[in-house]
N, C-alpha and C positions, 0 to 999 in steps of 0.2 A: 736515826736518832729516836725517832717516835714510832711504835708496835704495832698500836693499836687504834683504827680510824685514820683521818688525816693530820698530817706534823701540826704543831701550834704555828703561829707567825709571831713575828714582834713590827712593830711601831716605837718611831720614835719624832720627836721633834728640834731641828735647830734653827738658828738664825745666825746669818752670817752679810756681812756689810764690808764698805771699802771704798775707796776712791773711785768714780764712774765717770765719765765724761762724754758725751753727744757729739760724732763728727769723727769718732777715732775708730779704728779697725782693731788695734793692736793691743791686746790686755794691759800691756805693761805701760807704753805711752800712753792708753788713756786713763793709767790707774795716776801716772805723775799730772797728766792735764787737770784730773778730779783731784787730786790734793793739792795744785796752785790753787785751782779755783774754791774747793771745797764742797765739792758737792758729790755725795753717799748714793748709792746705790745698796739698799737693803732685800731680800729674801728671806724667805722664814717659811723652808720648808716640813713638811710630812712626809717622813717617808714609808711606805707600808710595804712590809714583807709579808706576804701571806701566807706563804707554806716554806718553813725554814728548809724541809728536805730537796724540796726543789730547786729555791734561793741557790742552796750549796751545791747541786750537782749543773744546774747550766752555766756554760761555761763566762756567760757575761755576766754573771752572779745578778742580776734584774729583779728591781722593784716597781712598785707604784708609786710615782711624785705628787701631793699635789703643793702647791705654795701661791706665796700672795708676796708683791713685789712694790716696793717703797722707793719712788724717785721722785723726786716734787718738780724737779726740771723739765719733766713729759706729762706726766699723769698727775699733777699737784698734790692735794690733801688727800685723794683716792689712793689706794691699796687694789687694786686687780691681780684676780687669782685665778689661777690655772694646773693643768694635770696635766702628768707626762712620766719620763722615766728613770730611774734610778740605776745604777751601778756602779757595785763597790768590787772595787778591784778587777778592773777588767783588763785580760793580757792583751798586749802587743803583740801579734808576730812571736816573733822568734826571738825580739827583745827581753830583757828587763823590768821594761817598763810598764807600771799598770796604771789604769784610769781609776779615778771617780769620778761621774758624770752626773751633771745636772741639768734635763733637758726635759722646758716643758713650755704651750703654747697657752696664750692668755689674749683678753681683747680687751681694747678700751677705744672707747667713742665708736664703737663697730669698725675700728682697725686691727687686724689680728697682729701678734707681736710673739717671738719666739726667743726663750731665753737658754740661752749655753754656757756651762760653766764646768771645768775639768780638772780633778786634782792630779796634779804628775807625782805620783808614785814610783820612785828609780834610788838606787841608792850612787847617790854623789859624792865628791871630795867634803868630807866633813860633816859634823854633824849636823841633820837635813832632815831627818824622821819627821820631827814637829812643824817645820816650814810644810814638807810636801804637804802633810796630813789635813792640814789647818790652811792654806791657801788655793782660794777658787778662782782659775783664769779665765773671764770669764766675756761675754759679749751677747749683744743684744740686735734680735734680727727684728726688718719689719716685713713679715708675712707669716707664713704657716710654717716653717721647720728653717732649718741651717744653711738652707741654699737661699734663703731671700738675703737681699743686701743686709749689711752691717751696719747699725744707724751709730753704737754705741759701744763704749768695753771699758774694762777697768778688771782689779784684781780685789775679792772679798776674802775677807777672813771670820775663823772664830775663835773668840776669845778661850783662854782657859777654863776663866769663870762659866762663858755660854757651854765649852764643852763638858762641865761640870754636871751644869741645870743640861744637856742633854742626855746625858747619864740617867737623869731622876726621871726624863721623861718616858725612859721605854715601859712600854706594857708589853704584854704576853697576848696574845688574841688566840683565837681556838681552843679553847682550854681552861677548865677550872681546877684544874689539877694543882696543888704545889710544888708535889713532885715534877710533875711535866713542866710547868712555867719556872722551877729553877734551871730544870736541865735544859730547857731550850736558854735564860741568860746564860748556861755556861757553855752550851753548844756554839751561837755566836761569837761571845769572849774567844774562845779557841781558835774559831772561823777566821776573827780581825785578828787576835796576836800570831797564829802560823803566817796570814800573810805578809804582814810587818817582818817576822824572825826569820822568812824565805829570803825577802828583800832585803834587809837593812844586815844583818846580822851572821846570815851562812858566808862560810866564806865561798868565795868566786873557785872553780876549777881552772 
């Protein structure tokens, strides 16, 4: 993509929210226990890609996370933020199936807490592009990464409108170039629509 010194990156920012519930394992029952009871689970991450030529050639497409997490059930009027890791579209095996993961380690009252959250990227019976893309299954550890128990879970979304305002938010980094900061937005644009048009769209052999 880029010639000359090292590729630009992009940045960008979303938020995404949902049913959450304390006591459940399972994204899906705890996404219906948090919408009886009503209570959100919010994140609103950062994602930093640093160098887009590298981003595209490792196989688990990896970024930098960082974000700050909104549950008033655990951590009340407090927001606690944390860094960790990103990837967009990452394969399964021998599968169909690709991830988007959200996974990063945060502390409050000096308890460390680890949050996981995965978009299922697969093409299903019917139209599913927008669900996969837009829903994060997600859970909530209390220690340092995915093996500590399961305190909490629920499933987060993001809205049209927030995928909108995420669209406004990318920057270009590396680079003052116009040339280079358009062609890295259309290097990525191509990046995310081949993998959607692999998935959703080729037909099956």
């Amino acid at each position: 993509m880029h010639t000359s010194g090292s590729a630009p990156g992009i940045t960008f920012r979303e938020t995404m929210a949902g049913p959450f519930s304390l006591g459940e394992t399972n994204p899906q029952s705890g996404a219906r226990k948090g919408k009886a009871d009503g209570t959100t689970l919010t994140i609103r991450p950062l994602v930093n890609i640093d160098n887009l030529d590298v981003f595209h050639f490792d196989r688990e497409h990896t970024a930098q996370l960082e974000s700050s997490v909104h549950f008033p059930q655990l951590f009340g009027e407090t927001e606690p933020t944390g860094t960790g890791i990103f990837n967009l579209f990452a394969p399964q095996g021998n599968t169909r199936l690709k991830l988007m993961k959200y996974a990063f380690e945060f502390s409050h009252d000096n308890q460390p807490y680890f949050f996981y959250g995965e978009k299922k990227v697969e093409d299903d019976p019917g139209p599913d592009v927008w669900q996969d893309t837009t829903t994060l299954f997600s859970t909530l550890h209390q220690g340092h990464d995915r093996s500590a128990p399961i305190i909490g879970a629920g499933t987060l979304r993001i809205s049209l409108t927030g995928f909108l305002r995420q669209l406004m938010t990318m920057e270009v980094t590396h680079s003052e170039s116009r040339i280079d900061k358009l062609s890295a937005y259309l290097f990525f644009a191509n990046f995310f629509l081949k993998e959607l048009r692999d998935t959703y769209f080729r037909k099956r052999k």
